[in-house]
N, C-alpha and C positions, 0 to 999 in steps of 0.2 A: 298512094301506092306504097310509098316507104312503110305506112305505119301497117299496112297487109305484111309487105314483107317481115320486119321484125313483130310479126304475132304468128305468123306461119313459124320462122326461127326457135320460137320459144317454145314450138311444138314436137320438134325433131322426135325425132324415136317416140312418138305416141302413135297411138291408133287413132286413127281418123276415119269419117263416113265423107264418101264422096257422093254428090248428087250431080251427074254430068248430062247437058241437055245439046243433043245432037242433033236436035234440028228435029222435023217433022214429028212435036209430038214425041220423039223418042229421049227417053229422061233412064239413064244409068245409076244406078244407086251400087255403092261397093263400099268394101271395109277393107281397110287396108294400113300399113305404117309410114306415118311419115318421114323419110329417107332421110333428102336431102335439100337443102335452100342454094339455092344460086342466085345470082344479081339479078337474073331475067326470069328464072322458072325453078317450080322446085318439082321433086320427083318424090312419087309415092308407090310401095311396092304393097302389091294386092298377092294374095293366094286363093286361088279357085278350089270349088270340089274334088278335083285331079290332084292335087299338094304338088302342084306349080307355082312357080313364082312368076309375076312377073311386073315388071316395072311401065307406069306413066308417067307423063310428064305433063306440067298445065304452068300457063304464064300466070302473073301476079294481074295481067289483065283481061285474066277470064275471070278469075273472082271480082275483081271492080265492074264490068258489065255484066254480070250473074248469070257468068256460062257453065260456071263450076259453082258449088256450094261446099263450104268444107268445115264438118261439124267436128269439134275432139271431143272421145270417148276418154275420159278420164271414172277413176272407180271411187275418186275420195272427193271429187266434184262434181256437182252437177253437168252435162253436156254445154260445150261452148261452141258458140256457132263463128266462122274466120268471115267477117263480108266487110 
C-alpha cells in the first residue's frame, strides 16, 4: 500500500483516467487531474460536459482490491497504469 501511495504522489497534477466499479455491473470511467495525496486517500477533480468541477475522493484501498483503476495520461510517455 505505501508503494500505491508514493506512485499516486508522483502523479499530482497529471491527468489521469479513472475506471470505478460500483457494484452491479456498473463500471465509471472519467478523466480527470490528480489533486491531491493524503495518508489515507487521495482526491481527483474531474470536469463534466457542464464546465463544472468537481472533486472525488478514493482510498489507497480501492486500488489494492481493484475498486478503482487509475491509468496516467501522460503526452511524452506511454499511458501508465497506478495497481
Amino acid at each position: 500500500m505505501i508503494r500505491i501511495r508514493k506512485d499516486i504522489e508522483k502523479c499530482i497534477d497529471k491527468t489521469v483516467i479513472l475506471r470505478a466499479n460500483k457494484g452491479r455491473k456498473k463500471t465509471i470511467v472519467r478523466e480527470g487531474i490528480l489533486e491531491a495525496a493524503y495518508p489515507n486517500l487521495f482526491v481527483v477533480r474531474i470536469n463534466n460536459e457542464y464546465d463544472s468541477s468537481r472533486k472525488v475522493s478514493y482510498t489507497y484501498t480501492d486500488i489494492l482490491t481493484g475498486t478503482v483503476e487509475v491509468t496516467v495520461c501522460s503526452q511524452t510517455q506511454p499511458q501508465v497504469k497506478i495497481s
